[in-house]
C-alpha positions in Angstrom: 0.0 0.0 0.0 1.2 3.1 -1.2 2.1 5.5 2.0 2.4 9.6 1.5 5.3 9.3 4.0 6.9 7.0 1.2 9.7 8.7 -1.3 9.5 8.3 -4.8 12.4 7.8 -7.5 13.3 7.8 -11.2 14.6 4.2 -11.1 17.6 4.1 -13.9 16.2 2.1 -16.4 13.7 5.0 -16.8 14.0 7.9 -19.5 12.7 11.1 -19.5 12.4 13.5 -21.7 10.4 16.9 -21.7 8.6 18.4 -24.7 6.6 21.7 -23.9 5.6 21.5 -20.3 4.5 18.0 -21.0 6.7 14.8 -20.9 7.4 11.2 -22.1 8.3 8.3 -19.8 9.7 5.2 -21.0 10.8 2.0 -19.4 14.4 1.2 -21.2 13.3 -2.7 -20.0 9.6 -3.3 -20.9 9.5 -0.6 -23.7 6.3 0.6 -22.3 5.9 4.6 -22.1 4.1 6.8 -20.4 2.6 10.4 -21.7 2.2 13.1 -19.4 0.3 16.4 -19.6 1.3 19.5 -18.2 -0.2 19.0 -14.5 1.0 15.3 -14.7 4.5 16.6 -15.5 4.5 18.8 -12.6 3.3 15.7 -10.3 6.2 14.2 -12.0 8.6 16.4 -11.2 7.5 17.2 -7.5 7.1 13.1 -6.7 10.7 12.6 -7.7 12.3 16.1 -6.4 10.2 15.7 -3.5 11.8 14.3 0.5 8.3 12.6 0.4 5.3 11.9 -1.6 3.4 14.0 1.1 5.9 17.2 0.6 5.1 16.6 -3.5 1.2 17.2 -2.1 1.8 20.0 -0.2 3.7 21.8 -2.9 1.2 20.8 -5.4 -2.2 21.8 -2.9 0.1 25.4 -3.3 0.3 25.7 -6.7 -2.9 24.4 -7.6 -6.5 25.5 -6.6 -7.7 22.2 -5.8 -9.9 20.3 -4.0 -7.2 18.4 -1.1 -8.8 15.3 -1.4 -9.4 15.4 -5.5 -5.4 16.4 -5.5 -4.7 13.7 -3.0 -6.6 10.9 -5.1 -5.3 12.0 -8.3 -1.5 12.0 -6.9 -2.2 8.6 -5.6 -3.4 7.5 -9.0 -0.6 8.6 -11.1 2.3 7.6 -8.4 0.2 3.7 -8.4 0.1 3.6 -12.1 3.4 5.0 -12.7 4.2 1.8 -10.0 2.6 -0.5 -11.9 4.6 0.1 -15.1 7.9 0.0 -13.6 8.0 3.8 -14.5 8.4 5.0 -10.8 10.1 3.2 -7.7 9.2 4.0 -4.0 11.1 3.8 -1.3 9.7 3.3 2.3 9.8 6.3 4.4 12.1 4.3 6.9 15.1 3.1 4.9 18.0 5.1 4.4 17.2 6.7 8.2 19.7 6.6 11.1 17.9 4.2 13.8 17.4 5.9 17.2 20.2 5.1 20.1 
């Protein structure tokens, strides 16, 4: 289950390429692409820039004028088809952390 405390990646076998606000994903290994509009770009963009899925949300609830729970349903969406088609990796809030002494 996809958690908003969760960071998202590019993983490497992933090109992207940008094309007038919008963008083109491709999976180097499956061959299957992705097409993104302007606001799916920017989801793009802010889900792998972002420290968490949740800080891509609250930068996108910013820019946008959005309903928080459409915003929130269409983020989760895109990040669990981008999943599903290897185009997007996520990596458990907890990894990569110091554990507590």
């Amino acid at each position: 289950m996809l958690s908003f405390a969760d960071r998202a990646r590019v993983p490497s076998h992933v090109l992207v390429r940008f094309l007038d606000g919008e963008s083109v994903l491709l999976n180097l290994e499956t061959e299957r692409y992705f097409g993104l509009d302007a606001t799916g770009t920017r989801m793009w963009q802010l889900l792998t820039a972002s420290p968490s899925i949740h800080a891509a949300f609250e930068e996108l609830l910013a820019e946008y004028d959005a309903d928080p729970e459409q915003l929130r349903a269409n983020l989760a969406e895109l990040t669990g088809r981008l999943l599903e088609n290897g185009l997007l990796q996520v990596i458990p809030a907890h990894v990569g952390t110091a554990p507590a002494i």
